[in-house]
N, C-alpha and C positions, 0 to 999 in steps of 0.2 A: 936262150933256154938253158936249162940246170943241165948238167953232166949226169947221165946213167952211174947209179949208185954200184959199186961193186962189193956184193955182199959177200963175207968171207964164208968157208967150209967150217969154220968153227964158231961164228956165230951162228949159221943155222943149225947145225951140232945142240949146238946149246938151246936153240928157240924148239927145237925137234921136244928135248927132254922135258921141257915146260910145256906140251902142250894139253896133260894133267890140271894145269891150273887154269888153264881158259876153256872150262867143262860145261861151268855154268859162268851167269853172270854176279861173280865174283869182283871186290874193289877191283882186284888186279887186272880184269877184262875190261874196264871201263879206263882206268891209266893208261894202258896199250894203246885204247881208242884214244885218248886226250879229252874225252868229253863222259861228263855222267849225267843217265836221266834221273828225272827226279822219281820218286817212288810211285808218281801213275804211270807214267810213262816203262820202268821196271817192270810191275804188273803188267801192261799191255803187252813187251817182250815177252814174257815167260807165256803170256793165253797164247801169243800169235804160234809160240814153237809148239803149245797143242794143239793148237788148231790146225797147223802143219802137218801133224805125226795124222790128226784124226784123217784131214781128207788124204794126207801120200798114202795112205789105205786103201782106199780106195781108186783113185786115179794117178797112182805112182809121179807126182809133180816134179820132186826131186830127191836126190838119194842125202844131201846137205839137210837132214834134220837132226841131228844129234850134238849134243855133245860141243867138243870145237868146229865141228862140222857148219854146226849152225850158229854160233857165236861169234865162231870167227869169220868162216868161208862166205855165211848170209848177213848179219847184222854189222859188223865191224867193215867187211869190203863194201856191203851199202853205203857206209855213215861217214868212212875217212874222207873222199875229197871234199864232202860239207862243213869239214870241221871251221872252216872261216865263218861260214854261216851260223854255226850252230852256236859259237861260242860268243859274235858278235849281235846277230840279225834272229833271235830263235824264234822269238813272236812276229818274225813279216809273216804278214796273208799273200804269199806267193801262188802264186798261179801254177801248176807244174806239171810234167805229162811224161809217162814212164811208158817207153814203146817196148814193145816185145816183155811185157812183164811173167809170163810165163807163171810161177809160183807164187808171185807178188812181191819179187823182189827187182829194184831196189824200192821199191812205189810204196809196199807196206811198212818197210824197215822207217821210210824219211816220213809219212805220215804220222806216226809215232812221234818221232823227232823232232818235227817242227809242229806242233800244234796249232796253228792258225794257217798253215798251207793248205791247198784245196789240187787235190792230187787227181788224175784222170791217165788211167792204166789203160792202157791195149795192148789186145794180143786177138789174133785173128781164130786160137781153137778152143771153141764155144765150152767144153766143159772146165780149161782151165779158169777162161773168165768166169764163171757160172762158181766155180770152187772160191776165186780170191773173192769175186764181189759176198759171198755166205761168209767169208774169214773176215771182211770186212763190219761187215753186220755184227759180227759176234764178239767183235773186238771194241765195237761203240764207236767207229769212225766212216757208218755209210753218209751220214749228212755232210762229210766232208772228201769222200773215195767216188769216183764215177770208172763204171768199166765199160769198154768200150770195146767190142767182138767184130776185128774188122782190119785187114792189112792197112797199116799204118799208109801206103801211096794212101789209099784213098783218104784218111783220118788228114793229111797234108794238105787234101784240095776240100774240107768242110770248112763253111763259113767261120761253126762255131768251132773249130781247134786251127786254122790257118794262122799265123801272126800273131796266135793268142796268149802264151806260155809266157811265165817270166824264166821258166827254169824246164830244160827238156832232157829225160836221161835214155839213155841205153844201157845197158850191162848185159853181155855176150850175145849179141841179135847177129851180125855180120861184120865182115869187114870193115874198117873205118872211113873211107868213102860212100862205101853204102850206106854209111850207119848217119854220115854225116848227110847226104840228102834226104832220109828221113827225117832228120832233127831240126834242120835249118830253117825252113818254110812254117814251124810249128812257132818262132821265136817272137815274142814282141820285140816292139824295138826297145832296143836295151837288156833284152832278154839275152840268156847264154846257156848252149847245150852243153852236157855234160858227157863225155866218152869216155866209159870203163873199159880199159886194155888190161894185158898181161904184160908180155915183154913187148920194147917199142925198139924201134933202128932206123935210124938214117932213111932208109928203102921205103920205109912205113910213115916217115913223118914227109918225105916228097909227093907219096901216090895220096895223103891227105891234102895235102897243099895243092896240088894240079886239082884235087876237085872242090875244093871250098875258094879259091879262084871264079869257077863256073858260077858257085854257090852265092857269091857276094857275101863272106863268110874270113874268118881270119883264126891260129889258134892264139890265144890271150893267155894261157898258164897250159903250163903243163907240169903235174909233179909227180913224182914216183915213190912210194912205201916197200918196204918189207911187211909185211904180214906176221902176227904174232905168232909162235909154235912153227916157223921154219913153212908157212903157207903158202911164200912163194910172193914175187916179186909184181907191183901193182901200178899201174900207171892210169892217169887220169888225166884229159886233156881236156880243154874249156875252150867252146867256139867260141864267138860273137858275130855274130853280124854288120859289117860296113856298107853294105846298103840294102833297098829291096830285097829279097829273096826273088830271080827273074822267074815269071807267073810259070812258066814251062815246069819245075820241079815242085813237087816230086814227080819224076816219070810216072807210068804207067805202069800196075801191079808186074812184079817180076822184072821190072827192065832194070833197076837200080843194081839188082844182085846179080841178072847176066849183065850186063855191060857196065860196071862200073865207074863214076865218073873220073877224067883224069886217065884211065889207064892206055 
């Protein structure tokens, strides 16, 4: 696996002073990214951050709408570890399933992004999904966004989301063994989840290992970014599955997060 990158006190100095230019989405915001959408996709961006400001009004979703806030902190930390996909694969009709979507990110951000993806978001508190499924609608991608109101253990033992995914994400739900028993059991075969971290260590990449072991689960890539405008350091780790997912997981609602696997 790659060496932890060590960023210096003067490049983020610098990325700090530039973070004026990734305000909106500007050429310069989409070079950062390595990818650019095309102009529906642009437009789609810019409805979704009002459609963001209109519902955090009312149900405070999250305080990432502005500015580089939402450029960079939502749409850009979405969209990096996709960049193989996006640049190589943009029209697969992937299969994909965003746990703990929360605001609708990452699940709105890569709907967007991959136009023939068929996305299917969970998150268990009824007005956020209620909020993303309305942002969905207004953005013209319900025929292709399903939301799903309901702690992901259970979403792990439905027929129709068990083994079904090509593509499973997380972005800030829990721990990485928790987050990996949530994700694993969702996977078809050949499928691979995706794990949004912060900083990662040694200590964090063992207590992953002991439980994707349980998991019949392996990590295949792991890479890490700096963030444009000094946003802080990203890491993104890619399961796969090496066999079954054994029928026992996901636990029982709440057991994954008290008693996490591996530890």
């Amino acid at each position: 696996m790659p060496a932890d990158p060590e960023p210096t006190a003067a490049a983020a100095a610098n990325a700090a002073e530039s973070d004026g230019a990734f305000a909106s989405p500007t050429p310069e915001l989409w070079q950062a990214l390595g990818w650019a959408p095309d102009d529906n996709q642009r437009a789609q961006f810019l409805a979704l951050q009002q459609q963001l400001r209109e519902w955090n009004g009312r149900l405070n979703l999250t305080r990432l709408v502005e500015e580089a806030d939402f450029w960079i902190a939502q749409v850009v930390d979405s969209l990096w570890p996709l960049l193989p996909l996006l640049r190589e694969r943009p029209e697969a009709p992937l299969r994909c399933i965003d746990v703990g979507t929360g605001g609708g990110f990452p699940g709105l951000a890569v709907a967007i992004a991959l136009p023939n993806a068929r996305l299917t978001l969970v998150d268990s508190v009824g007005r956020k999904t209620q909020a993303v499924q309305a942002m969905a609608e207004a953005l013209g991608l319900a025929e292709r966004v399903e939301l799903r109101c309901e702690r992901v253990e259970l979403t792990g033992r439905q027929k129709r989301c068990r083994g079904q995914f090509d593509l499973a994400l997380a972005r800030a739900v829990a721990a990485a063994p928790v987050v990996a028993e949530y994700l694993v059991p969702l996977l078809a075969s050949g499928g691979e989840a995706l794990l949004y971290r912060g900083q990662w260590s040694d200590d964090d990449q063992a207590e992953l290992d002991r439980a994707l072991a349980l998991l019949k689960a392996r990590v295949s890539r792991r890479e890490q970014r700096e963030l444009p405008a000094g946003r802080g350091l990203r890491t993104a780790l890619t399961l796969q599955p090496v066999a079954p997912c054994p029928a026992q997981y996901p636990r029982a609602v709440g057991v994954p997060a008290k008693l996490p696997l591996g530890a």
